[in-house]
Structure formats: structure tokens, C-alpha cells
PDB file of N, H, CA, C and O in Angstrom:
ATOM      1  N   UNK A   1       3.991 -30.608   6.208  1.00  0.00           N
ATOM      2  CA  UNK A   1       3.986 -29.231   5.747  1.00  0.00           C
ATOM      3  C   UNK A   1       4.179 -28.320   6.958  1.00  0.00           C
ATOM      4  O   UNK A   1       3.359 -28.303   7.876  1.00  0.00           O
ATOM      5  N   UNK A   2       5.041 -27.726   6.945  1.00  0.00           N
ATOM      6  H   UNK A   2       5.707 -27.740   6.199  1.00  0.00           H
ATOM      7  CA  UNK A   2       5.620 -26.381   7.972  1.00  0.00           C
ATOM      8  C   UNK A   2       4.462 -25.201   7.542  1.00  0.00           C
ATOM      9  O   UNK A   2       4.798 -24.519   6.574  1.00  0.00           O
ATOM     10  N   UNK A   3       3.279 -24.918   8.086  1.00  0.00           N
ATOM     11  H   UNK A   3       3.006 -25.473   8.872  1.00  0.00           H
ATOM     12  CA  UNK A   3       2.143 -23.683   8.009  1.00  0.00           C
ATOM     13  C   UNK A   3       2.678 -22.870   8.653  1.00  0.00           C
ATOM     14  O   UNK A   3       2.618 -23.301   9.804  1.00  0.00           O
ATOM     15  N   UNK A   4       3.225 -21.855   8.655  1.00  0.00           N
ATOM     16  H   UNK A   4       3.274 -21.505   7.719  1.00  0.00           H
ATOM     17  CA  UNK A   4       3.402 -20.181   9.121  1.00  0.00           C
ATOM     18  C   UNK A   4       2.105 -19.225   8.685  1.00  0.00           C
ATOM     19  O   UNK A   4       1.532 -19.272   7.597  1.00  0.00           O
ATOM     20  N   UNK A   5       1.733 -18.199   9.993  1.00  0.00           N
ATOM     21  H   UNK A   5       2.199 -18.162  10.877  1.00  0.00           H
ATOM     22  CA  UNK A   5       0.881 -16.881   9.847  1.00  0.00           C
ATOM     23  C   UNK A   5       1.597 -16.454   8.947  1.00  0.00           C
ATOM     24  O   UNK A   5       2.611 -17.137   8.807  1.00  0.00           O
ATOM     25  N   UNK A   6       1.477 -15.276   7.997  1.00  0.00           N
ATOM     26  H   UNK A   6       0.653 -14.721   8.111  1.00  0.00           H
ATOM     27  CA  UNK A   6       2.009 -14.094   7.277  1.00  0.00           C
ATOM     28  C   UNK A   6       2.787 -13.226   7.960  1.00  0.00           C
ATOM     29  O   UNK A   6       3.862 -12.753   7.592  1.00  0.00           O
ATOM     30  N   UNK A   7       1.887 -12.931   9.521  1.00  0.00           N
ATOM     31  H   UNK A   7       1.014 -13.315   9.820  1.00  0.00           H
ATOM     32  CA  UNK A   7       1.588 -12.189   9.961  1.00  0.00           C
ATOM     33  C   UNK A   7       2.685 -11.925  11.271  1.00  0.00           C
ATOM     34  O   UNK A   7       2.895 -10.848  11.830  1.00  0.00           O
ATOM     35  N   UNK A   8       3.301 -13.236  11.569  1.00  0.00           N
ATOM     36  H   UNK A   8       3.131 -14.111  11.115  1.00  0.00           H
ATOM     37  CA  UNK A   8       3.959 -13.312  13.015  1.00  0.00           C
ATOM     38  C   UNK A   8       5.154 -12.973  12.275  1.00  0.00           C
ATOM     39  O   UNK A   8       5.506 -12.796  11.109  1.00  0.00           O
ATOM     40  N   UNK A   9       5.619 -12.959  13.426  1.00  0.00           N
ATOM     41  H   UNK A   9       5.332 -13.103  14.373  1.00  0.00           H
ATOM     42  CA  UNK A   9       7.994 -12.471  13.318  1.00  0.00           C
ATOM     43  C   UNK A   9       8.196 -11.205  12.144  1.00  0.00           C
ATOM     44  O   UNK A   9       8.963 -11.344  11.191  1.00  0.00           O
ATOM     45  N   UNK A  10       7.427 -10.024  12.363  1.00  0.00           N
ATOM     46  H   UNK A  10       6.804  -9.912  13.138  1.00  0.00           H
ATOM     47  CA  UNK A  10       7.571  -9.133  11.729  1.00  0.00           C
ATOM     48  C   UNK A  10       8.618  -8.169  12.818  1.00  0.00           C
ATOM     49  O   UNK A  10       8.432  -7.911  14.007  1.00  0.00           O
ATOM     50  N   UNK A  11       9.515  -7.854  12.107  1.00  0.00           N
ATOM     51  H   UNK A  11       9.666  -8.064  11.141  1.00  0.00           H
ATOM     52  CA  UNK A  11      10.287  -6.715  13.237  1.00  0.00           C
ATOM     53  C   UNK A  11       9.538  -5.227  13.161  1.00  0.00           C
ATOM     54  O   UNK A  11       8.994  -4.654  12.216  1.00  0.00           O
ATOM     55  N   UNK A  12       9.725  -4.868  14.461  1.00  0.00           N
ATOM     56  H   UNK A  12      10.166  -5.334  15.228  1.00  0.00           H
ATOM     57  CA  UNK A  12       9.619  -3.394  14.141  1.00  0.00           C
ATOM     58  C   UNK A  12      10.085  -2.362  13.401  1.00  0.00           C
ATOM     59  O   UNK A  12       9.390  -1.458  12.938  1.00  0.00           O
ATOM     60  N   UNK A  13      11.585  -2.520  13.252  1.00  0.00           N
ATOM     61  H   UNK A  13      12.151  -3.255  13.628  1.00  0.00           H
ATOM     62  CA  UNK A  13      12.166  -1.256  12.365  1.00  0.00           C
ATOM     63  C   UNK A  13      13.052  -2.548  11.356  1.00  0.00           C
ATOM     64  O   UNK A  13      13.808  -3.520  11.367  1.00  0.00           O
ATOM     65  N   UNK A  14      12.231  -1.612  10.551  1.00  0.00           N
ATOM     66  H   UNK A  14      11.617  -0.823  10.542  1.00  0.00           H
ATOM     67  CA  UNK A  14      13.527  -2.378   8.699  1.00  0.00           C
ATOM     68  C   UNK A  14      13.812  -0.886   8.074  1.00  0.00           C
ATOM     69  O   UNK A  14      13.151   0.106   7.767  1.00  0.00           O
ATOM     70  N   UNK A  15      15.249  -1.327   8.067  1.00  0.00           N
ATOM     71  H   UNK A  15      15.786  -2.133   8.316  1.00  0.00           H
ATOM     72  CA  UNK A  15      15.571  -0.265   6.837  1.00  0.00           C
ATOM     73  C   UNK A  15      15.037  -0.532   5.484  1.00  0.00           C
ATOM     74  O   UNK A  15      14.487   0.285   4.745  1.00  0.00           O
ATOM     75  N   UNK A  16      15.276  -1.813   5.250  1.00  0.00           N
ATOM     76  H   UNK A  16      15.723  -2.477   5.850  1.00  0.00           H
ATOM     77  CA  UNK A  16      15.136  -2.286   3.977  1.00  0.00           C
ATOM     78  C   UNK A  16      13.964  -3.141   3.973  1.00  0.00           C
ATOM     79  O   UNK A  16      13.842  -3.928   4.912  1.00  0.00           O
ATOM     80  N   UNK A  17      13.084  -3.109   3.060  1.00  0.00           N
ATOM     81  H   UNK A  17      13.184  -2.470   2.297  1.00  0.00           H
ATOM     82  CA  UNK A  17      12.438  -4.368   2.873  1.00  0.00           C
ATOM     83  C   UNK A  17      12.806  -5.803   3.498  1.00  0.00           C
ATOM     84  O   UNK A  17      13.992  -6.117   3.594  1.00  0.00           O
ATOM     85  N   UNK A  18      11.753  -6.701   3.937  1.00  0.00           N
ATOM     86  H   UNK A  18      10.789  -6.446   3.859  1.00  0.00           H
ATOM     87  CA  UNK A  18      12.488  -8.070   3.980  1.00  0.00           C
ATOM     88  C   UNK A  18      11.619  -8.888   3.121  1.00  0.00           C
ATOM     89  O   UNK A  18      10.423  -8.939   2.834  1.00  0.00           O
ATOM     90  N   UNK A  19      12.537  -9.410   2.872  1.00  0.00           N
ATOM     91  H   UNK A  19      13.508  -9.369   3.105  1.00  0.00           H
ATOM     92  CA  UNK A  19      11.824 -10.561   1.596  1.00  0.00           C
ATOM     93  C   UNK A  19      12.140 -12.246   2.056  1.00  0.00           C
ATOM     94  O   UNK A  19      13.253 -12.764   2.146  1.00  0.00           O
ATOM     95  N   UNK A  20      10.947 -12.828   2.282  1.00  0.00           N
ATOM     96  H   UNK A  20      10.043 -12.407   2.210  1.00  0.00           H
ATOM     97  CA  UNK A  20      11.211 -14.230   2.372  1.00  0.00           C
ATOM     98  C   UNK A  20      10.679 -15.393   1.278  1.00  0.00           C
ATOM     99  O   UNK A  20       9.582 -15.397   0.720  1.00  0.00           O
ATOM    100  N   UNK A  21      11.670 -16.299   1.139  1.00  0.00           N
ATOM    101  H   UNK A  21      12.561 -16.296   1.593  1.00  0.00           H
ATOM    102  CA  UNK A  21      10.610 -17.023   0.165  1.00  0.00           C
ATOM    103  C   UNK A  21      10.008 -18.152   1.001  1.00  0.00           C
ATOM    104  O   UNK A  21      10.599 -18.990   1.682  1.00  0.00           O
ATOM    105  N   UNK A  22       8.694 -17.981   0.794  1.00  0.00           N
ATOM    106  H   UNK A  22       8.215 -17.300   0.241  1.00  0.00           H
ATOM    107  CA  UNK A  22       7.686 -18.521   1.280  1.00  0.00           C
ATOM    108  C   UNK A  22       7.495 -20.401   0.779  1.00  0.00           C
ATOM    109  O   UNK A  22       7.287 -21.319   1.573  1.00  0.00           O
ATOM    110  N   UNK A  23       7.646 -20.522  -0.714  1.00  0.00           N
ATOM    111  H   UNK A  23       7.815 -19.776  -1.359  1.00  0.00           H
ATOM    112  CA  UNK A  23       7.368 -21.847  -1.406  1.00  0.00           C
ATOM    113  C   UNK A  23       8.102 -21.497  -2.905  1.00  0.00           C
ATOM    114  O   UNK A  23       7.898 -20.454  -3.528  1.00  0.00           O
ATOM    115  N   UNK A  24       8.863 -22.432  -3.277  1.00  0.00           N
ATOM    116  H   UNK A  24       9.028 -23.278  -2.771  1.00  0.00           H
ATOM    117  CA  UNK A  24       9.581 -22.113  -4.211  1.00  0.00           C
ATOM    118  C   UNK A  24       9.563 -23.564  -5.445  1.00  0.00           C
ATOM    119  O   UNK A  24      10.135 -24.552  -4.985  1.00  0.00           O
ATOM    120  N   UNK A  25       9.089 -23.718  -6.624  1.00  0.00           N
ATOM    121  H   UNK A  25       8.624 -22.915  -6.998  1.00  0.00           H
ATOM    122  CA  UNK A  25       9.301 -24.700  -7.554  1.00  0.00           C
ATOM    123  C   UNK A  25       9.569 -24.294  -8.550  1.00  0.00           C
ATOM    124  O   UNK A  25       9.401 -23.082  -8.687  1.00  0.00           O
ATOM    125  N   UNK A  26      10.095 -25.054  -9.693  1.00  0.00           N
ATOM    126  H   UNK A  26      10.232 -26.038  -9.581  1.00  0.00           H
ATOM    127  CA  UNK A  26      10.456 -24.935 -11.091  1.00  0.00           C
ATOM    128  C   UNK A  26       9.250 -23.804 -11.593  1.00  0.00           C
ATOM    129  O   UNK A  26       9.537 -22.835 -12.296  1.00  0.00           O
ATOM    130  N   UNK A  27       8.318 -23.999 -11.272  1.00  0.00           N
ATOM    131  H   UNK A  27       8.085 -24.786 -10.701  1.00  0.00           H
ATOM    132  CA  UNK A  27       7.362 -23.224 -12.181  1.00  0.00           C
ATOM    133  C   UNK A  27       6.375 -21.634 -11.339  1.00  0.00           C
ATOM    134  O   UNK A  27       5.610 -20.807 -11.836  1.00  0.00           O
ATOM    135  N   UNK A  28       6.941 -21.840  -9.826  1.00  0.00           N
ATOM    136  H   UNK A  28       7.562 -22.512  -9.423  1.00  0.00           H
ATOM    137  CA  UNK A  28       6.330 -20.833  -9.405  1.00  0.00           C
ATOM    138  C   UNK A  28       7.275 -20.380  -7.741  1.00  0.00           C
ATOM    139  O   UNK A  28       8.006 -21.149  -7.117  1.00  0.00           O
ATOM    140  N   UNK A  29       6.982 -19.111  -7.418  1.00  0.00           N
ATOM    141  H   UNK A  29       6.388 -18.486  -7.925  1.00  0.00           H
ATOM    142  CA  UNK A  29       7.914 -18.897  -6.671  1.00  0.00           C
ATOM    143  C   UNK A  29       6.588 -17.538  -5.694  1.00  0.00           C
ATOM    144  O   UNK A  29       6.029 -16.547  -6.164  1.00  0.00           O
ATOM    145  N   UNK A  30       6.520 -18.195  -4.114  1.00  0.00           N
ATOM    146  H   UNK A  30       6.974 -19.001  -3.732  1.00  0.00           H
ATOM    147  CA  UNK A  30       5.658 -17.189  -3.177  1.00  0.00           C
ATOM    148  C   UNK A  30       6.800 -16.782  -2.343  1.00  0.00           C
ATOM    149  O   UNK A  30       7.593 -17.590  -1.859  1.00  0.00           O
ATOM    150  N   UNK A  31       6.863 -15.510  -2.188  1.00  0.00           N
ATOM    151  H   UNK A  31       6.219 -14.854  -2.581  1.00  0.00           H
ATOM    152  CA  UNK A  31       7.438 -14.685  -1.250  1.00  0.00           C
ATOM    153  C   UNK A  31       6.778 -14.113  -0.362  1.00  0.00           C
ATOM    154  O   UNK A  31       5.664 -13.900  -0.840  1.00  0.00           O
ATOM    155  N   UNK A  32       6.834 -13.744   0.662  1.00  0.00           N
ATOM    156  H   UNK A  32       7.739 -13.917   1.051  1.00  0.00           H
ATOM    157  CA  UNK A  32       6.862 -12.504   1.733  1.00  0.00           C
ATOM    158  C   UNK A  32       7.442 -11.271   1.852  1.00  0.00           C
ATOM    159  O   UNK A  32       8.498 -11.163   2.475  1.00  0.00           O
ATOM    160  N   UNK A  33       6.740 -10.020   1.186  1.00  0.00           N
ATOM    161  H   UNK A  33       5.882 -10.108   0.680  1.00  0.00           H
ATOM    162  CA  UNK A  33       7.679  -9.282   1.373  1.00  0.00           C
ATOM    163  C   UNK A  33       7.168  -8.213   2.407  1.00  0.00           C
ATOM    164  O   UNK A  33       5.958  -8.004   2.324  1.00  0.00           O
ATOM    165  N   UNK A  34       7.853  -7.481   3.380  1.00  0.00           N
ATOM    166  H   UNK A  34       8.836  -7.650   3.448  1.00  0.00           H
ATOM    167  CA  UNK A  34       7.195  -6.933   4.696  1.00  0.00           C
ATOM    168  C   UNK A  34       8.282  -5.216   4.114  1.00  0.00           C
ATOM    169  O   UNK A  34       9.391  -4.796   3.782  1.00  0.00           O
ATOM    170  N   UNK A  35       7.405  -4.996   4.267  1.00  0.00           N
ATOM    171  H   UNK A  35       6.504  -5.337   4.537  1.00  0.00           H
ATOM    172  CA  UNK A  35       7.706  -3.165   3.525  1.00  0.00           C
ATOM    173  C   UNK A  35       6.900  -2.154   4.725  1.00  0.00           C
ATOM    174  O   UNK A  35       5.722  -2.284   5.058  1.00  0.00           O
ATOM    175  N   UNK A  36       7.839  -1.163   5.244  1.00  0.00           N
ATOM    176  H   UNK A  36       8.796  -1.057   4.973  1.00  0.00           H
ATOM    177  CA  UNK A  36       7.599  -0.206   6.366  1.00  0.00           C
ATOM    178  C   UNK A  36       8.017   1.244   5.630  1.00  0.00           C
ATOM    179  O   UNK A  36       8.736   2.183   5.971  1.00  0.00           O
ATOM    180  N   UNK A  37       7.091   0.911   4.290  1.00  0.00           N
ATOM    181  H   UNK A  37       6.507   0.149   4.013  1.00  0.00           H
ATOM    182  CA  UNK A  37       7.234   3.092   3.982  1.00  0.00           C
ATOM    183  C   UNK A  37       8.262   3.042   2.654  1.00  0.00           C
ATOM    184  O   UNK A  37       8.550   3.972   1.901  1.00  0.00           O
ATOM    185  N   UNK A  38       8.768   1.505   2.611  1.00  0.00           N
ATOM    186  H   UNK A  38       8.534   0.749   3.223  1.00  0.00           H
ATOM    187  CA  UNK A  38       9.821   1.678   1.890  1.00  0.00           C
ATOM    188  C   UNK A  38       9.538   1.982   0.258  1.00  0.00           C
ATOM    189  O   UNK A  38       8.499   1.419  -0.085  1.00  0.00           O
ATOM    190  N   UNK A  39      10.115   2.645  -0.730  1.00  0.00           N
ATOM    191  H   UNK A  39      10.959   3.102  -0.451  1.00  0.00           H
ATOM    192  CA  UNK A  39       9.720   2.799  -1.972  1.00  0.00           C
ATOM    193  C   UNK A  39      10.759   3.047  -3.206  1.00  0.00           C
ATOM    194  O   UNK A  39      11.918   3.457  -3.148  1.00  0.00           O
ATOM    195  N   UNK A  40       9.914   2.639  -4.439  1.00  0.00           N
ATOM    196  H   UNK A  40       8.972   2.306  -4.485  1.00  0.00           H
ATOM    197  CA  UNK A  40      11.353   2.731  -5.332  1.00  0.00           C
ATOM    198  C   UNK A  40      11.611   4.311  -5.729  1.00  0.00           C
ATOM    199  O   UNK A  40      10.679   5.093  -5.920  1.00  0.00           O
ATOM    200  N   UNK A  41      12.730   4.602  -5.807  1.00  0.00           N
ATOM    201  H   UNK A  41      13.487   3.967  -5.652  1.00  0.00           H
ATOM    202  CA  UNK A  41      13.211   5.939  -6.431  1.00  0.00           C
ATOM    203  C   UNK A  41      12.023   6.622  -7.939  1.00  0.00           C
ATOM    204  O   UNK A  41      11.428   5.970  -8.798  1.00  0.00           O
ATOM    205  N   UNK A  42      12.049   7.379  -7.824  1.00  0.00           N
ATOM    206  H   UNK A  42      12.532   7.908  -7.126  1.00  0.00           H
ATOM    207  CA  UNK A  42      11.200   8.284  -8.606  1.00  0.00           C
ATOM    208  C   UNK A  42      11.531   7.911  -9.918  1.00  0.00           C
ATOM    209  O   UNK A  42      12.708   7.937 -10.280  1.00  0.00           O
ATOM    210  N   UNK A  43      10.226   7.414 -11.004  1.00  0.00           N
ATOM    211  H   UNK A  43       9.270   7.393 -10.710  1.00  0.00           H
ATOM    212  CA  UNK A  43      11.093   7.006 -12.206  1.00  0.00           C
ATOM    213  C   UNK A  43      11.851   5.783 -12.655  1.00  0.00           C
ATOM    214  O   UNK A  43      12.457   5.589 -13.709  1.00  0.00           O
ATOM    215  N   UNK A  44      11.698   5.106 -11.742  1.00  0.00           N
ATOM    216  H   UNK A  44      11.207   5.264 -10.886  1.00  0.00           H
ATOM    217  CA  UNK A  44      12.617   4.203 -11.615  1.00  0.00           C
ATOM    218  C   UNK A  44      11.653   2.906 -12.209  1.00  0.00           C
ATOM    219  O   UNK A  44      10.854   2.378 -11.435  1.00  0.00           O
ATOM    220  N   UNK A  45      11.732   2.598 -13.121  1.00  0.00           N
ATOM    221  H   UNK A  45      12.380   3.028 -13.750  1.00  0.00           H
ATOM    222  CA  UNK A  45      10.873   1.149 -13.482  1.00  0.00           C
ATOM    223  C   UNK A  45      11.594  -0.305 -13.616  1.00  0.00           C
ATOM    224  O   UNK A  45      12.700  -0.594 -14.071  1.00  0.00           O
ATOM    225  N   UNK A  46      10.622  -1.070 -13.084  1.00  0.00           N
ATOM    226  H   UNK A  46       9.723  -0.835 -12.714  1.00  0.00           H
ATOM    227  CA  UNK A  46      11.338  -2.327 -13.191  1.00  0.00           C
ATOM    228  C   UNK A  46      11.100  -3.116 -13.953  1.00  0.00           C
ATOM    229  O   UNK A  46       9.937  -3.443 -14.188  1.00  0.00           O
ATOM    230  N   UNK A  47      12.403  -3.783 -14.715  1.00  0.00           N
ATOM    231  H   UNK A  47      13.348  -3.517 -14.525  1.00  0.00           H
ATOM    232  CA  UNK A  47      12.127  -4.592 -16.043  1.00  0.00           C
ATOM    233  C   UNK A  47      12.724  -6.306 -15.349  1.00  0.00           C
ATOM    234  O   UNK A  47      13.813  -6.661 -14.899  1.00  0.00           O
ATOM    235  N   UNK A  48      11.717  -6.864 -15.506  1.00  0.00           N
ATOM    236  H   UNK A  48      10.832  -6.576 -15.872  1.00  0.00           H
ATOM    237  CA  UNK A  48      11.982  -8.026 -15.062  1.00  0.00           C
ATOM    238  C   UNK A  48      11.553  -9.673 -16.340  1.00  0.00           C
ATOM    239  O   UNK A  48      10.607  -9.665 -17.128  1.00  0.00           O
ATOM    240  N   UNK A  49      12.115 -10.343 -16.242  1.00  0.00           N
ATOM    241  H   UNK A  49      12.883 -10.349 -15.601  1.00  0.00           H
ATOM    242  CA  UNK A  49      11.085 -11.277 -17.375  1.00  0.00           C
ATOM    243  C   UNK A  49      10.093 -12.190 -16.649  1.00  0.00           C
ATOM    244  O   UNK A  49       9.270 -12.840 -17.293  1.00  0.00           O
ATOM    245  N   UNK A  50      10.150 -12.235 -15.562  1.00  0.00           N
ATOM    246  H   UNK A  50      10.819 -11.707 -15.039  1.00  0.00           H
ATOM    247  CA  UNK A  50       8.976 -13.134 -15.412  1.00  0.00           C
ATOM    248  C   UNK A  50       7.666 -12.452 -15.017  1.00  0.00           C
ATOM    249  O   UNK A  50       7.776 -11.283 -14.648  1.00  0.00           O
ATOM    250  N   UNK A  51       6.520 -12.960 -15.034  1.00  0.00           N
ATOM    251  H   UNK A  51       6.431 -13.910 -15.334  1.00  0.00           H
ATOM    252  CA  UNK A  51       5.261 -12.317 -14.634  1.00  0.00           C
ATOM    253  C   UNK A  51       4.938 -12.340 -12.647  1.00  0.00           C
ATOM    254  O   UNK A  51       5.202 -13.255 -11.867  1.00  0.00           O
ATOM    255  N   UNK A  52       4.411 -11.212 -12.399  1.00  0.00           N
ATOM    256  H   UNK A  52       4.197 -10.468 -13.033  1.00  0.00           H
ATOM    257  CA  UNK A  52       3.962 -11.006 -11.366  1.00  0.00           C
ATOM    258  C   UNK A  52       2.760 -10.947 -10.712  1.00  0.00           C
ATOM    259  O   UNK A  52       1.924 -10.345 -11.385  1.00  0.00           O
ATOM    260  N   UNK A  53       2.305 -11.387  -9.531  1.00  0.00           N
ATOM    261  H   UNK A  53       2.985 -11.876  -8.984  1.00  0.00           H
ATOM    262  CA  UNK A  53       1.011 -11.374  -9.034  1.00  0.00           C
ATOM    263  C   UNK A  53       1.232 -10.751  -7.929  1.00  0.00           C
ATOM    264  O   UNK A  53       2.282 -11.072  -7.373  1.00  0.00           O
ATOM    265  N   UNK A  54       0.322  -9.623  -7.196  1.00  0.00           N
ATOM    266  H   UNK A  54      -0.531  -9.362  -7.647  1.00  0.00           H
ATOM    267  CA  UNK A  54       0.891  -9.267  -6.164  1.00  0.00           C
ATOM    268  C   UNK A  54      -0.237  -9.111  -5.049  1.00  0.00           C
ATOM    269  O   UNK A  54      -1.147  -8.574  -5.681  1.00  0.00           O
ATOM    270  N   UNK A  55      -0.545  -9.230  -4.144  1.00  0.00           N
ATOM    271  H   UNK A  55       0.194  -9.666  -3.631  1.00  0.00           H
ATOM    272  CA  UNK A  55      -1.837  -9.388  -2.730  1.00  0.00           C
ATOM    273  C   UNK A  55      -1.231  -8.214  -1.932  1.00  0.00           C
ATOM    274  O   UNK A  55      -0.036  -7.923  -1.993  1.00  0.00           O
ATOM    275  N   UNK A  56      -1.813  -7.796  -1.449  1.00  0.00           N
ATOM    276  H   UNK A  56      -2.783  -8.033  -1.399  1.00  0.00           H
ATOM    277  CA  UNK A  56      -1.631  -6.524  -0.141  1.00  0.00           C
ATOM    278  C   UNK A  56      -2.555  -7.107   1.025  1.00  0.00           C
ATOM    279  O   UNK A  56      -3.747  -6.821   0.912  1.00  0.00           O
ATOM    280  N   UNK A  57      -2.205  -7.843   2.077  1.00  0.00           N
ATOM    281  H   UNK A  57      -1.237  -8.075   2.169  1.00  0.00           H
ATOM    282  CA  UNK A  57      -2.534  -8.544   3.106  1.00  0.00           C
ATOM    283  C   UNK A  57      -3.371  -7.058   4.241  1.00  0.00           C
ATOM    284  O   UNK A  57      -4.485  -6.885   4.735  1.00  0.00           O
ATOM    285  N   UNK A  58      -1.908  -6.184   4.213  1.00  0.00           N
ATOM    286  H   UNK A  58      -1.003  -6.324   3.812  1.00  0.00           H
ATOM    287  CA  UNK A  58      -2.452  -4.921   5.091  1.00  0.00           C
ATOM    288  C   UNK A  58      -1.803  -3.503   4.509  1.00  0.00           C
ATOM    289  O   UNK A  58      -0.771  -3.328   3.863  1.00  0.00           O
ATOM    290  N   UNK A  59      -2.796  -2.561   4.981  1.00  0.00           N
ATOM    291  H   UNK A  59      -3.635  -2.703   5.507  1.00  0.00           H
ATOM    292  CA  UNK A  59      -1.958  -1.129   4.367  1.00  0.00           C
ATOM    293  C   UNK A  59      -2.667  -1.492   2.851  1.00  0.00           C
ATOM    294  O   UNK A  59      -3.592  -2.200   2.453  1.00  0.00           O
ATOM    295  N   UNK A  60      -1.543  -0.465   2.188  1.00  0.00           N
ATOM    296  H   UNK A  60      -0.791   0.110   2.511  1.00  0.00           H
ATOM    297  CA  UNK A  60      -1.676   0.069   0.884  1.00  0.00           C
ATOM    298  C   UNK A  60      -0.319   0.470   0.131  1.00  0.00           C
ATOM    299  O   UNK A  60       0.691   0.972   0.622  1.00  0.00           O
ATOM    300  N   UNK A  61      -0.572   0.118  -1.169  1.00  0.00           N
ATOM    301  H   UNK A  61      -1.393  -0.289  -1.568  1.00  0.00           H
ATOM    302  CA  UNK A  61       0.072  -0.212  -2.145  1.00  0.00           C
ATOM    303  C   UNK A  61      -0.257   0.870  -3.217  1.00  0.00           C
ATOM    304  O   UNK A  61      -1.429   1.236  -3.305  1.00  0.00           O
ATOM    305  N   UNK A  62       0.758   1.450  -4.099  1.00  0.00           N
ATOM    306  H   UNK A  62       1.710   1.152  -4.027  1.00  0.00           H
ATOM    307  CA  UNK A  62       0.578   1.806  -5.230  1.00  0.00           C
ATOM    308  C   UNK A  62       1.324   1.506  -6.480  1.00  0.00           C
ATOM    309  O   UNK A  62       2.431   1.942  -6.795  1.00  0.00           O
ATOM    310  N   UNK A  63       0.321   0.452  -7.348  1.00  0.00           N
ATOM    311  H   UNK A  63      -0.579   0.099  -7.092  1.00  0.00           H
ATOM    312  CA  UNK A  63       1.510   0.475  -8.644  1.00  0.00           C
ATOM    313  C   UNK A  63       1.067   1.148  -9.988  1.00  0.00           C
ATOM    314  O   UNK A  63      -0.022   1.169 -10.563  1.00  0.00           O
ATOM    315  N   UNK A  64       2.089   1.603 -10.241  1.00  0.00           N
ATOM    316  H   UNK A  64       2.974   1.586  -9.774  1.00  0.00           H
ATOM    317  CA  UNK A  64       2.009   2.431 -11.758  1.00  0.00           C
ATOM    318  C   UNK A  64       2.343   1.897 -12.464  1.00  0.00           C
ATOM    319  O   UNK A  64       3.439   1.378 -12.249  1.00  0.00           O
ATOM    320  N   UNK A  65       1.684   1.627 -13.789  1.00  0.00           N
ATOM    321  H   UNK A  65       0.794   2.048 -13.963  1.00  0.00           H
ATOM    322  CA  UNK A  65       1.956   0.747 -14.762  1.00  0.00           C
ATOM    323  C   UNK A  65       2.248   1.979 -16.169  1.00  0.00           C
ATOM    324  O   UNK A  65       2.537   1.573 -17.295  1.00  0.00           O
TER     325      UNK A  65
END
């Protein structure tokens, strides 16, 4: 098993989100996603079909349901 921090090889400046996938199987899928301010457009909701779980390691998060 390859163990990685969360925490290491973060860049300083992202325009964009980065998203890594972390562990990936038929039935479940962990990402990394490293967000610097970034946010969705006003209004903007996301329709997706699968279900989500989401952790905030550091900082702060806001979701509107």
C-alpha cells in the first residue's frame, strides 16, 4: 500500500481546484480536493446521481442544501 499525508505536495497558487483520486473501486471513489477561495457561481446547483460524503481536513466550508 502506497500511504500519502493529505497534507504534503500542496502548491501555493491554483487557479482552479485540484482534484486527485485518492482510492478508486466499483463501489466507492476517495478524492482529494485542495480548494484556495475557489467557489461555485451564484445559484448554481449541482445535480449529480451519485451520493456524497464530504470531510473538511482544514479551513471552512459552506454547503447549501
Amino acid at each position: 500500500m502506497n500511504l500519502k499525508n493529505f497534507f504534503s505536495n500542496i502548491p501555493d497558487n491554483l487557479q482552479d481546484e485540484l482534484i486527485e483520486t485518492v482510492l478508486k473501486s466499483d463501489s466507492i471513489r476517495i478524492e482529494r480536493i485542495i480548494s484556495k477561495g475557489q467557489f461555485s457561481p451564484e445559484n448554481f446547483w449541482y445535480n449529480q446521481s451519485e451520493n456524497e460524503w464530504v470531510i473538511v481536513l482544514e479551513g471552512k466550508a459552506l454547503i447549501k442544501y
